[in-house]
N, C-alpha and C positions, 0 to 999 in steps of 0.2 A: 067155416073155420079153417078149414084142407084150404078155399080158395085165398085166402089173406095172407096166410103164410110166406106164400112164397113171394109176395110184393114187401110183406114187412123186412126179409131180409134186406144186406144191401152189399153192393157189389163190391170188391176191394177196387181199388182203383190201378190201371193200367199201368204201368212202369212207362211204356212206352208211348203213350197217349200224355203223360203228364207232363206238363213244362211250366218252368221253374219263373216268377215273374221278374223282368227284367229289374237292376237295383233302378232304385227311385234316385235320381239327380240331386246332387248336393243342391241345397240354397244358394243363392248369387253370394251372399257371406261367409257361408262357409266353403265356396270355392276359391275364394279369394285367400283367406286362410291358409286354405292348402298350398298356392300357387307360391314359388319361393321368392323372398323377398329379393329385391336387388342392392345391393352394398352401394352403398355412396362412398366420396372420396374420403370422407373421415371415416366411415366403419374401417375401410383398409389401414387409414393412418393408426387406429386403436389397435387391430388386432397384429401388425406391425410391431408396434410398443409392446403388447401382450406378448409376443413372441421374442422379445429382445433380448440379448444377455450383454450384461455391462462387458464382459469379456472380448464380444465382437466390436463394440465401441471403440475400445482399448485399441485392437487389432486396427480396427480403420482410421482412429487418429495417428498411428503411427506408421501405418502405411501412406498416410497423406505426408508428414513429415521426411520418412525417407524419400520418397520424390520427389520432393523439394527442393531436399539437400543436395544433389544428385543434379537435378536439374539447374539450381545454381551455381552449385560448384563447378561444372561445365561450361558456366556463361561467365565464369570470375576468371576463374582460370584457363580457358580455350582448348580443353580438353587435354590438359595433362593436370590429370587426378588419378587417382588410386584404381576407380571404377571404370572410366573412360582411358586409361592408358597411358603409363607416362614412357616421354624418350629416354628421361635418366631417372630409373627408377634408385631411393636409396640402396645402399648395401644392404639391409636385413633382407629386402623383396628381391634381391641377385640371387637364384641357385648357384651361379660361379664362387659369388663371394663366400658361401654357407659351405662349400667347398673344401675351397682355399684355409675355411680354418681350420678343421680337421686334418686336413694335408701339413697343415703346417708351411714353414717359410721352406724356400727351396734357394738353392746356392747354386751361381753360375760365373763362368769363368769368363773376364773381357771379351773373349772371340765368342763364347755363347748368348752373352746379352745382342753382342753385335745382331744377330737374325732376329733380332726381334724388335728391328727400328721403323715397322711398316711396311718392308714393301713385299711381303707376302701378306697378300691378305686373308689368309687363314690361318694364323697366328696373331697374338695377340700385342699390341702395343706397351713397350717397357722403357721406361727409364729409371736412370736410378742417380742419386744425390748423396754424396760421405756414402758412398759405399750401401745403400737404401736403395733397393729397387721397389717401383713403384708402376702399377698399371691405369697407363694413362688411355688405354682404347677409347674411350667417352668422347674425348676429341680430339678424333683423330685428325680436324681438319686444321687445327695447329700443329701437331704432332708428328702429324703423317710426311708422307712426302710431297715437297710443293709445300709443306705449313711453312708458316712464318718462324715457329722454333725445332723443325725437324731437326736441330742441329743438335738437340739435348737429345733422343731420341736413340735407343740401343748404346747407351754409353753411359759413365759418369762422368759429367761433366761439372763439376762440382767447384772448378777453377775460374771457367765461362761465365756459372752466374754472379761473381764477384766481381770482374774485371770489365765483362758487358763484351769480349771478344768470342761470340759465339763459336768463329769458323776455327780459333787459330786454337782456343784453349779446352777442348775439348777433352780434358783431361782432371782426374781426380786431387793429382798433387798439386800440392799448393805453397809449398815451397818458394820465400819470396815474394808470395800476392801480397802482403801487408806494404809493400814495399811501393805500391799505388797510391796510400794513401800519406807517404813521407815528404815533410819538403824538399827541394833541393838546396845544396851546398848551392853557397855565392861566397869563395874567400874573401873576396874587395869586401863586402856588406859585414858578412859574419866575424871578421875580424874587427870591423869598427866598433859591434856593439857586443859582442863576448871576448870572455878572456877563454885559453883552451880549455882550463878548468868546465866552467860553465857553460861552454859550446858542447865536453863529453856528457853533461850531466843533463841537457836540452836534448841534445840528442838519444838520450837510451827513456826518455819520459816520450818523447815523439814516437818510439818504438812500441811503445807498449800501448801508446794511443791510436796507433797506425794496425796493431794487432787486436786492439779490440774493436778497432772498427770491422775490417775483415772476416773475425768472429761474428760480429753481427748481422753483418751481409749474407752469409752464409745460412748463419741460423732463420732468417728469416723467410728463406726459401724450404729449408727443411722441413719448417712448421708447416707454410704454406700445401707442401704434397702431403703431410703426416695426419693435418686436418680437411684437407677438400674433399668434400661429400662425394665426390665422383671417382677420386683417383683409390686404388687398393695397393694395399701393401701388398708386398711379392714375398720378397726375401733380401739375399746380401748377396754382394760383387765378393766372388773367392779375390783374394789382397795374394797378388803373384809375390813368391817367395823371394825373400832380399828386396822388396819394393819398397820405398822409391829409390833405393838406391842405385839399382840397374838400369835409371835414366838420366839422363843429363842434365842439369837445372834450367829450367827454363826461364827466359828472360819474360821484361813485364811486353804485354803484346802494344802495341804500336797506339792503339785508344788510350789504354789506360799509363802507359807514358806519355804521352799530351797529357794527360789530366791533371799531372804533377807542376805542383807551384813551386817558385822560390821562398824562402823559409821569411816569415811578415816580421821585420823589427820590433825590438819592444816600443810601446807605445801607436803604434801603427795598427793595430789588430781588426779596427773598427773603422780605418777609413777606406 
């Protein structure tokens, strides 16, 4: 009985003698299982969609749009646009002009407009019409010196543009310009077909036709700088004290007397 004993017990087992059996290998199925699948070109297209928001849709249709726009407006107009840069931008996009309005109009005296007929080129191009100064810098290659109407240029010439004598009439007063668009006396003629009654009364109707032409020659240069998208208003020519009295009346300049016809007979009008 003593000898059984000690076989019937039984040992614990070894900590260190024990090893753990290695794990058993997935099945060919269920490694494959495990193994990650690989996305094909539609699962990306889906989880793309999945992941969309109309928002970014939004965002990309109108980012193709502006490029577009951008890109054609460029090719229509040859790079003077708003985004690609223009040479004459209008007045609202001028820092000078946004200026100029707050400053208000400024008032200069004939000798002061004078310096400002171009030939410094770090001051600004001025002319001025009835007494309207107007900044014509945008083109200066008219304007300037060497332009073809440098002659408006640091002055009122406001005589010049009626009469077409740039050089001679470079002057505001206008005293007698109507007087271009009058016929001439012929005694021999005008005696034949008026009496002097009605030769006074032809004559002061001629006058007032001759003066609204003159008004309107005028006026339509005024418009001209008051609306041109290029040119800005300035200010006004100071009117020298006792003017125009303090000058001497000037005769019609030598163009615009050629221009003057002898006065057309009645019935004569139309041949």
């Amino acid at each position: 009985m003593a000898d059984s004993e000690p076989s019937a017990r039984r040992r614990k087992p070894d900590p260190k003698t024990t090893t753990t059996p290695p794990p058993s290998e997935p099945e060919p199925a269920e490694a494959e299982k495990a193994r990650p699948k690989k996305k094909t070109a539609q699962d990306l297209l889906d989880d793309d969609e999945a992941y969309s928001s109309p928002y970014i849709d939004i965002l990309r249709v109108l980012t193709f749009l502006f490029l577009a726009s951008c890109g054609l407006s460029y090719l229509i107009s040859g790079g003077e646009t708003f985004f690609w840069g223009m040479s004459n931008p209008p007045k609202y996009l001028q820092s000078s002009w946004w200026k100029k309005q707050f400053r208000g109009p400024i008032y200069l005296t004939p000798a002061e407009l004078a310096a400002y007929d171009g030939s410094d080129p770090s001051k600004p191009l001025y002319l001025a019409i009835n007494w309207t100064i107007y900044d014509v810098s945008a083109n200066r290659r008219t304007y300037g010196p060497g332009g073809s109407y440098h002659y408006f240029a640091g002055c009122d010439a406001a005589r010049a543009y009626i009469t077409g004598c740039f050089a001679e009439d470079r002057t505001p007063d206008l005293r007698g310009v109507e007087e271009m668009f009058l016929p001439l006396d012929d005694p021999a003629v005008d005696a034949r077909y008026w009496t002097p009654a009605e030769l006074e009364r032809l004559r002061a109707q001629e006058r007032r036709e001759a003066e609204r032409r003159a008004h309107d020659a005028l006026a339509h240069w005024v418009k001209f700088f008051r609306d041109h998208p290029k040119y800005q208003f300035v200010g006004y020519v100071k009117r020298p004290e006792g003017w125009p009295g303090t000058e001497p009346r000037r005769p019609l300049c030598e163009h615009a007397a050629k221009a003057r016809k002898p006065r057309t007979p009645p019935g004569q009008e139309q041949q």
